[in-house]
C-alpha positions as CSV (number, residue, x, y, z in Angstrom):
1,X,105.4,46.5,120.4
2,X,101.8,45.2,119.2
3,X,100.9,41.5,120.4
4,X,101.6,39.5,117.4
5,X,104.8,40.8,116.2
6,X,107.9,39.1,115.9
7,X,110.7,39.9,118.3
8,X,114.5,38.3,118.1
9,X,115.8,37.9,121.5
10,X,119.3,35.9,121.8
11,X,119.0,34.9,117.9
12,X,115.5,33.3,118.1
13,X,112.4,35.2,116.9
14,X,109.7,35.2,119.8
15,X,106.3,36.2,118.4
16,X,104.2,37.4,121.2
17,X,100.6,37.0,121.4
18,X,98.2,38.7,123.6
19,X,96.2,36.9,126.8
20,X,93.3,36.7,124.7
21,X,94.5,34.9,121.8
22,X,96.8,32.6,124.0
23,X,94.1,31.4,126.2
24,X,91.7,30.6,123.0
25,X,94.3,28.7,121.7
26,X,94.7,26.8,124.8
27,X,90.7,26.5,125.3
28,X,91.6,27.6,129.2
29,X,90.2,31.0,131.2
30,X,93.1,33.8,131.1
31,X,93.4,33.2,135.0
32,X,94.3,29.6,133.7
33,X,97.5,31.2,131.7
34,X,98.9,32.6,135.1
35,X,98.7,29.2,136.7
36,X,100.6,28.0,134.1
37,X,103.1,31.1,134.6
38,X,103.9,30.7,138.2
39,X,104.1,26.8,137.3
40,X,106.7,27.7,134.9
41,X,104.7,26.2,132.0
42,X,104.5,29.3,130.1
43,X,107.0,32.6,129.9
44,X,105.0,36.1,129.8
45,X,106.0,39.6,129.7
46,X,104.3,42.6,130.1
47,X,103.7,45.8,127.3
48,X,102.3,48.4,129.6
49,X,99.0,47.1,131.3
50,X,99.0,44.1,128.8
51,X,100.1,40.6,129.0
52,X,101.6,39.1,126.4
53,X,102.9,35.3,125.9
54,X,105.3,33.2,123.6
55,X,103.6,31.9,120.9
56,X,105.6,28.8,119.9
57,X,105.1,28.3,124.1
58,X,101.2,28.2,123.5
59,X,101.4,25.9,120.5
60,X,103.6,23.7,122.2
61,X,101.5,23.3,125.1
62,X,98.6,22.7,123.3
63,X,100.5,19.9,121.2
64,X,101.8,18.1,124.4
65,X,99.2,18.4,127.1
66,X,96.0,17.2,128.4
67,X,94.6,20.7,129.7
68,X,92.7,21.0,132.2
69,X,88.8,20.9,131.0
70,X,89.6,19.6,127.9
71,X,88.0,16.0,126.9
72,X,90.5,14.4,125.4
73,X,94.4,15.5,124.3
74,X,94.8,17.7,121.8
75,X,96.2,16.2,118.4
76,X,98.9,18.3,116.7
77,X,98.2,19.9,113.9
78,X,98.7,23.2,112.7
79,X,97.5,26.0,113.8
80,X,94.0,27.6,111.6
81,X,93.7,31.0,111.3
82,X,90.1,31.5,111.1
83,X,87.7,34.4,111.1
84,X,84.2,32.3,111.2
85,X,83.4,32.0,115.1
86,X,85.2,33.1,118.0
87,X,84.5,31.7,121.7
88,X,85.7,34.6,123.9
89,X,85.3,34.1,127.7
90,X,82.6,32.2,127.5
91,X,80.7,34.1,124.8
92,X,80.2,33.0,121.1
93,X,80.6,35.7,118.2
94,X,80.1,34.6,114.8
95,X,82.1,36.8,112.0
96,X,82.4,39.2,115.3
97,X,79.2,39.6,116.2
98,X,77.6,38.1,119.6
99,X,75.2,35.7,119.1
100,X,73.2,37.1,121.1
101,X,72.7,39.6,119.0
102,X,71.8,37.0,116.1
103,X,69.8,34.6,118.0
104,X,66.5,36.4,117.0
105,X,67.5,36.9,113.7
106,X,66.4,35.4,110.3
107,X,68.6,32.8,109.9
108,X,68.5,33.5,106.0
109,X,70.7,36.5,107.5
110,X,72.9,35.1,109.6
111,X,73.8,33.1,106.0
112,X,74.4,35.9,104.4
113,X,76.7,37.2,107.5
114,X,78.9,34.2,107.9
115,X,78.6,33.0,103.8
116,X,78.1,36.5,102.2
117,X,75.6,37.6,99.6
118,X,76.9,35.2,97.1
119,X,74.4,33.2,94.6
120,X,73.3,29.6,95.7
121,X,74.2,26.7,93.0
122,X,70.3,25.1,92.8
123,X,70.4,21.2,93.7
124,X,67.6,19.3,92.3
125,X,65.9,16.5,95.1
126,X,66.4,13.1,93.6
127,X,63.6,10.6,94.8
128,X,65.3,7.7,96.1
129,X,66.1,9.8,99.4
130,X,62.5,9.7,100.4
131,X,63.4,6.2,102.2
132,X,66.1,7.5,103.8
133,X,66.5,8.3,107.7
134,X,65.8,11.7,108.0
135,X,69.0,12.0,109.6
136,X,70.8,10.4,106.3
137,X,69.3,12.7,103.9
138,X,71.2,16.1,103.9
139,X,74.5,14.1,103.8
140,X,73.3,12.2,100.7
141,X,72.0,14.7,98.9
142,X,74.7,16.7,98.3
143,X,76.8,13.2,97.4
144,X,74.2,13.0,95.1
145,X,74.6,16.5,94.0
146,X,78.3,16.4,93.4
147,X,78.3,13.6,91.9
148,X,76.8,14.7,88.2
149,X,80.3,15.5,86.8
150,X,80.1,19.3,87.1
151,X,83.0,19.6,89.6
152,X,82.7,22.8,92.2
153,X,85.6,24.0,93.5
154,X,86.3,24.1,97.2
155,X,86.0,27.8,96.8
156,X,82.6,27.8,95.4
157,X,81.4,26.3,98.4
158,X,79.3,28.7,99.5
159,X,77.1,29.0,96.6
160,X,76.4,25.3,97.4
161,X,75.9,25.1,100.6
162,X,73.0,28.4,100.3
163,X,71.9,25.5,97.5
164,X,71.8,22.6,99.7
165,X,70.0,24.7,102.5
166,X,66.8,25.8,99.9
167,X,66.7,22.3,99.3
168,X,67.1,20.1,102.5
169,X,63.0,20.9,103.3
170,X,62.1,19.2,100.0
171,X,64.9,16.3,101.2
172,X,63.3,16.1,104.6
173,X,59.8,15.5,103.3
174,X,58.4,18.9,102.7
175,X,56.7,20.8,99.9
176,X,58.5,22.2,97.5
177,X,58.0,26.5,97.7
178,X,56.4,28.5,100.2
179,X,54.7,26.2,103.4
180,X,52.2,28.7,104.5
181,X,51.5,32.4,106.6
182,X,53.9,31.5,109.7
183,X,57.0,33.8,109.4
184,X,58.7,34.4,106.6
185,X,57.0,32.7,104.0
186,X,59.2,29.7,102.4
187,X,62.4,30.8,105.2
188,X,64.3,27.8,106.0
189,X,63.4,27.3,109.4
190,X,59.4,27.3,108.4
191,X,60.0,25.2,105.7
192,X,62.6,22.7,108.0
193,X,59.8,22.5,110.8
194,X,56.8,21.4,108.1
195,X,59.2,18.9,106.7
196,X,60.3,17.2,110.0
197,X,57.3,17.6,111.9
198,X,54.4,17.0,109.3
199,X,52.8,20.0,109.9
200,X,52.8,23.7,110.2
201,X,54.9,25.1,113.5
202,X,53.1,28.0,115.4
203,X,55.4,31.3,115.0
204,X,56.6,30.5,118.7
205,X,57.2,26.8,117.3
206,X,59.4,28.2,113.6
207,X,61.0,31.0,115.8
208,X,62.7,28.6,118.4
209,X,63.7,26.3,115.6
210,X,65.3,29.1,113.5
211,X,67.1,30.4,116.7
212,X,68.5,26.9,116.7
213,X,69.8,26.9,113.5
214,X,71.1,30.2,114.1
215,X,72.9,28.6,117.2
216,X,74.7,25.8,115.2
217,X,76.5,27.5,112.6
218,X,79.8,27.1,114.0
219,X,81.3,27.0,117.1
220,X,85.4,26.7,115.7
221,X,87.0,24.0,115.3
222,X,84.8,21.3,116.0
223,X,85.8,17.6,114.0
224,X,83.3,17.9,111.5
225,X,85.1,21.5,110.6
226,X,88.6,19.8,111.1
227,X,87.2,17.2,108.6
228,X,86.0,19.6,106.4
229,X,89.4,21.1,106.3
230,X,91.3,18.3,105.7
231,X,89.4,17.6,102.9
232,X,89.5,21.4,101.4
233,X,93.6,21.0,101.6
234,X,93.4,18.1,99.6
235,X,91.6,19.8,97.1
236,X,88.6,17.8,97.1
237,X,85.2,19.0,95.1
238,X,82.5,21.5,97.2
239,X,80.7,18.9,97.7
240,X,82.3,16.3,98.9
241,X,84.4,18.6,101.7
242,X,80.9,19.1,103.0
243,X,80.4,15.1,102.8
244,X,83.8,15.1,104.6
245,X,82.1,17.6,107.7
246,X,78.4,15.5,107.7
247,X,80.3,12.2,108.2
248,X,82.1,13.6,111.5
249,X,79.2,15.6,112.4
250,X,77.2,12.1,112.8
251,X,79.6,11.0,115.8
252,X,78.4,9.8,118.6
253,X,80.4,12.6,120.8
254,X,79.2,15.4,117.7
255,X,75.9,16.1,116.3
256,X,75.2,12.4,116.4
257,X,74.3,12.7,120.6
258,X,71.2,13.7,120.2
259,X,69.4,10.3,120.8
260,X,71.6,10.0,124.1
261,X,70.2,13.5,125.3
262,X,66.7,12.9,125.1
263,X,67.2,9.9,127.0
264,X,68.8,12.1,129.9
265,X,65.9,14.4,129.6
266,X,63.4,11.4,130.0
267,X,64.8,9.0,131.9
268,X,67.1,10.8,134.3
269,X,71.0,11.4,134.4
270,X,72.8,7.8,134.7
271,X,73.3,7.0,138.7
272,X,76.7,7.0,138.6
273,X,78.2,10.7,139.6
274,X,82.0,10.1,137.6
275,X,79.9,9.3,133.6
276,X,79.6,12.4,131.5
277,X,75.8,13.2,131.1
278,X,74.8,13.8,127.8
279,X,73.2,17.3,127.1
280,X,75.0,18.8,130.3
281,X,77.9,21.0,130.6
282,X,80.8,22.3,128.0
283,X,84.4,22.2,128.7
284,X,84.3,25.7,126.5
285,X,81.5,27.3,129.0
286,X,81.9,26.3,132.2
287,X,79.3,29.0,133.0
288,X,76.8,28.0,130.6
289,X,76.7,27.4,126.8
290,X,75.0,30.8,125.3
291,X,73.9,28.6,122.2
292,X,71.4,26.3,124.9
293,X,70.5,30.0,126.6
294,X,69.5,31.5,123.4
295,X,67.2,28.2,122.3
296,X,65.6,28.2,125.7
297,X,64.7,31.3,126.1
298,X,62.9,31.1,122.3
299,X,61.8,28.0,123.9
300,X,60.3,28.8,126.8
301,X,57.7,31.1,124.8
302,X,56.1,27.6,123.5
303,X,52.6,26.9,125.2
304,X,53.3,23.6,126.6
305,X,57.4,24.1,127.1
306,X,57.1,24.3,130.9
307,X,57.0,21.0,132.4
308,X,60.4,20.4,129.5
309,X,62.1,23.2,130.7
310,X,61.4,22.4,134.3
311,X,62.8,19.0,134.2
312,X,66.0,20.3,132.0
313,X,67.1,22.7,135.5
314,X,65.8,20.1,137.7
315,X,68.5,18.0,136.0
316,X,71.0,20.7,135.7
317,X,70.8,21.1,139.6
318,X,70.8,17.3,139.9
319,X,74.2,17.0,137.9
320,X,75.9,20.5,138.7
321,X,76.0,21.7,135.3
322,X,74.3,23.5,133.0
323,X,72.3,22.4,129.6
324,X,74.4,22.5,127.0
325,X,73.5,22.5,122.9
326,X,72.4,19.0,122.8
327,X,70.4,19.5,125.7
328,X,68.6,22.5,124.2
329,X,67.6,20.4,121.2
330,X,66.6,17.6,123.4
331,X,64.0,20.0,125.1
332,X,63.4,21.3,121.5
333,X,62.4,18.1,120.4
334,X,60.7,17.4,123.2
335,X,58.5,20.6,123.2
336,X,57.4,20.4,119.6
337,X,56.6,16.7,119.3
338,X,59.7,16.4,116.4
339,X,60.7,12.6,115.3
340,X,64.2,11.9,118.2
341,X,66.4,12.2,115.2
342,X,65.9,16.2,114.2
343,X,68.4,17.1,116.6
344,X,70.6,15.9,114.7
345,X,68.8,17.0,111.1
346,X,69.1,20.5,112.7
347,X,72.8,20.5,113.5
348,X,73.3,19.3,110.0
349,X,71.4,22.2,108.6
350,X,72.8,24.9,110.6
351,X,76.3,23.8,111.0
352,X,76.3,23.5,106.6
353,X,76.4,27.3,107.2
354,X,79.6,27.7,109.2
355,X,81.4,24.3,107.3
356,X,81.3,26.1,103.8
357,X,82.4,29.0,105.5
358,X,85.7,27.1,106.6
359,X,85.6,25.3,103.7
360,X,86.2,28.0,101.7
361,X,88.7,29.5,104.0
362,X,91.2,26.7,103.8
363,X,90.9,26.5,100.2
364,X,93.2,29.7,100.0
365,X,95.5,28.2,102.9
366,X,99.1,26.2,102.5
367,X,98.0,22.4,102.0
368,X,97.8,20.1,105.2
369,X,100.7,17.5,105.5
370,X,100.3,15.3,108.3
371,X,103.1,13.3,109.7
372,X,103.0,10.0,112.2
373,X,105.1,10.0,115.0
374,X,106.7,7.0,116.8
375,X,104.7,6.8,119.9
376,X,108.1,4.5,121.4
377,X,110.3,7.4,120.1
C-alpha cells in the first residue's frame, strides 16, 4: 500500500501518511511521533521498513494540542497542500531544492524557480511614497498599484509580484535602471542595497544581501502566507492578497522583529533566563536555522563583519541557542551600516517571492470557510 492512500478498516476510511509528512504537519522531529505512539496519542502501522500514521489522527492533534516546541497553539484550519517550501528535518528546500544549493544564487533565479518564467506586470513609482518609512513603502506601492481600476486576478499574481520587485529600488530611494559595475548590473539585490544604504555595496556587501533575499522567500506557512491565503480564497485582486501578506509580515513576532534584534545584538540578551530573545533560536530548527547559516557565512566575507559575527556566537553561547533569521539580518544590518528598519524592507522583498507563489496556489483551491466555536461548549 503507498502512504497516502485510502484504506477502509471496520467501515471507516483511514488514509495513511508516511513519518515524513506526519511529523511536518505536526512541526515535531519523527522521534517526536513515537513518543506520541507509546503515549497512545497517535496509532501507527508498519508497510515493510516504513512507518506509516492515521491522517485524520495527525490533523486532529495538530487542531487540539499545544506541541511541544511550538509557540503558541495551533488554530484549526484546513489543511494546505503546498508545493512552495518544505522544512524537512531541519533543512529548508524551496520548490525541492535545498537552499543551500540556492543561497549563492541570483536571486533573479531563485524568482524564476519558485514564480516561473512568467512576464512581470510593470508598476509605475508614484511620488508621494518618497516620505514614507522605508519600511511602509513596498506595502503601499502595490495598494497604490492595484488600486487604478485594472483588477489582476489572484492568479496573475506572479506577474505582479516580478513587477513589484523591479520596482521596490526605485520605492526605496534608488535610481531608476542599472546602479553601477557591482554584480549583475541593475539585479535586485544591487539595486535594493543602493536604495537603502545610499550608496554602492562592495560585491561582498550585494552578495550577502541577495543571499538574504534568497533566504526569505518562504519558509511555509508563516501568518503573512496564511493571510495571503485567506485573502486569495476570498477572491480578492493580486494586489491586495499581497497587501493582505505585508500587513502580517509587519508583526511584531514576523518580519516586524527586526528592531528588537538589533537591540539583542547591541545591548545584550535581556537578564532574565525564562524571556524569549529576539534573533535566537527556531522552534522549526532546533539545530540551527539554515536561512541565518547561509547569510552568515556570505557575511562573514565582509571586511569589517568580525567583531558582528563574534558578538552574534558570543550571544548564542550566552543564551543556548543558535541565530536565527532575524538575527542574521540584525548582523547584516549591522555589518553594512543599513538604516535599523531594512531588516524588515528585506523580508518584504524576498518573502513577495514565496507570497505570490501561494497566492497563486490557493487561487485554484476550494474557498476557505471559517467557523467559530463556543469556547464553553
Amino acid at each position: 500500500m503507498a502512504p497516502g492512500r485510502g484504506v477502509r478498516e471496520s467501515g471507516v476510511v483511514t488514509e495513511w501518511i508516511a513519518a515524513r509528512e506526519a511529523a511536518q504537519r505536526l512541526g515535531v522531529k519523527r522521534t517526536t511521533l513515537y513518543t506520541y505512539v507509546s503515549r497512545n496519542l497517535l496509532s501507527r502501522r508498519r508497510e515493510g521498513s516504513e512507518s506509516l500514521f492515521d491522517r485524520a489522527e495527525i490533523d486532529a492533534l495538530v487542531s487540539t494540542r499545544h506541541h511541544p516546541g511550538s509557540p503558541l497553539g495551533v488554530l484549526r484550519m484546513r489543511s494546505v497542500r503546498s508545493s512552495v517550501s518544505e522544512v524537512r528535518e531541519g533543512e529548508l528546500f524551496l520548490r525541492g531544492v535545498p537552499l543551500a544549493d540556492l543561497a549563492d544564487e541570483p536571486f533573479e533565479e531563485v524568482v524564476d524557480l519558485v514564480l516561473g518564467p512568467v512576464a512581470e506586470v510593470a508598476v509605475d513609482v508614484p511620488a508621494h511614497l518618497a516620505p514614507l518609512p522605508l519600511a511602509r513603502r513596498l506595502p503601499a506601492l502595490a495598494q497604490w498599484a492595484g488600486s487604478g481600476g485594472d483588477r489582476v486576478d489572484a492568479a496573475g499574481t506572479a506577474g505582479v509580484a516580478k513587477g513589484l520587485l523591479d520596482a521596490a529600488p526605485v520605492a526605496l530611494g534608488g535610481p531608476a535602471g542599472p546602479v553601477g559595475p557591482v554584480g549583475p548590473v541593475g539585479s535586485v539585490a544591487e539595486a535594493t542595497f543602493v536604495a537603502i544604504a545610499g550608496r554602492q555595496g562592495s560585491p561582498e556587501e550585494v552578495a550577502a544581501v541577495s543571499t538574504a533575499l534568497v533566504s526569505l522567500v518562504d519558509h511555509g506557512m508563516a501568518a503573512s502566507v496564511v493571510a495571503a491565503r485567506v485573502a486569495a480564497s476570498a477572491r480578492a485582486s493580486a494586489y491586495d492578497c499581497l497587501v493582505a501578506g505585508y500587513a502580517a509580515l509587519s508583526g511584531q513576532l514576523h518580519g516586524g522583529i527586526g528592531g528588537s534584534a538589533l537591540t539583542v545584538l547591541r545591548d545584550g540578551p535581556p537578564s532574565d533566563p525564562s524571556r524569549r530573545v529576539p534573533g535566537f533560536g527556531h522552534w522549526r530548527h532546533p539545530g540551527g536555522d539554515p536561512r541565518a547559516d547561509a547569510i552568515l557565512a556570505r557575511l562573514a566575507l565582509v571586511d569589517g563583519s568580525t567583531p558582528t559575527v563574534a558578538r552574534l556566537e558570543e550571544i548564542a553561547a550566552r543564551t543556548g541557542h543558535r541565530p536565527n533569521i532575524d538575527g542574521a539580518l540584525a548582523a547584516l544590518v549591522t555589518v553594512c551600516g543599513l538604516p535599523d528598519d531594512a531588516a524588515e524592507v528585506l523580508f518584504q522583498i524576498g518573502r513577495t517571492v514565496g507570497l505570490a507563489a501561494h497566492v497563486v496556489e490557493e487561487s485554484g483551491e476550494d474557498p476557505l470557510r471559517w467557523r467559530a466555536i463556543d469556547p464553553s461548549a
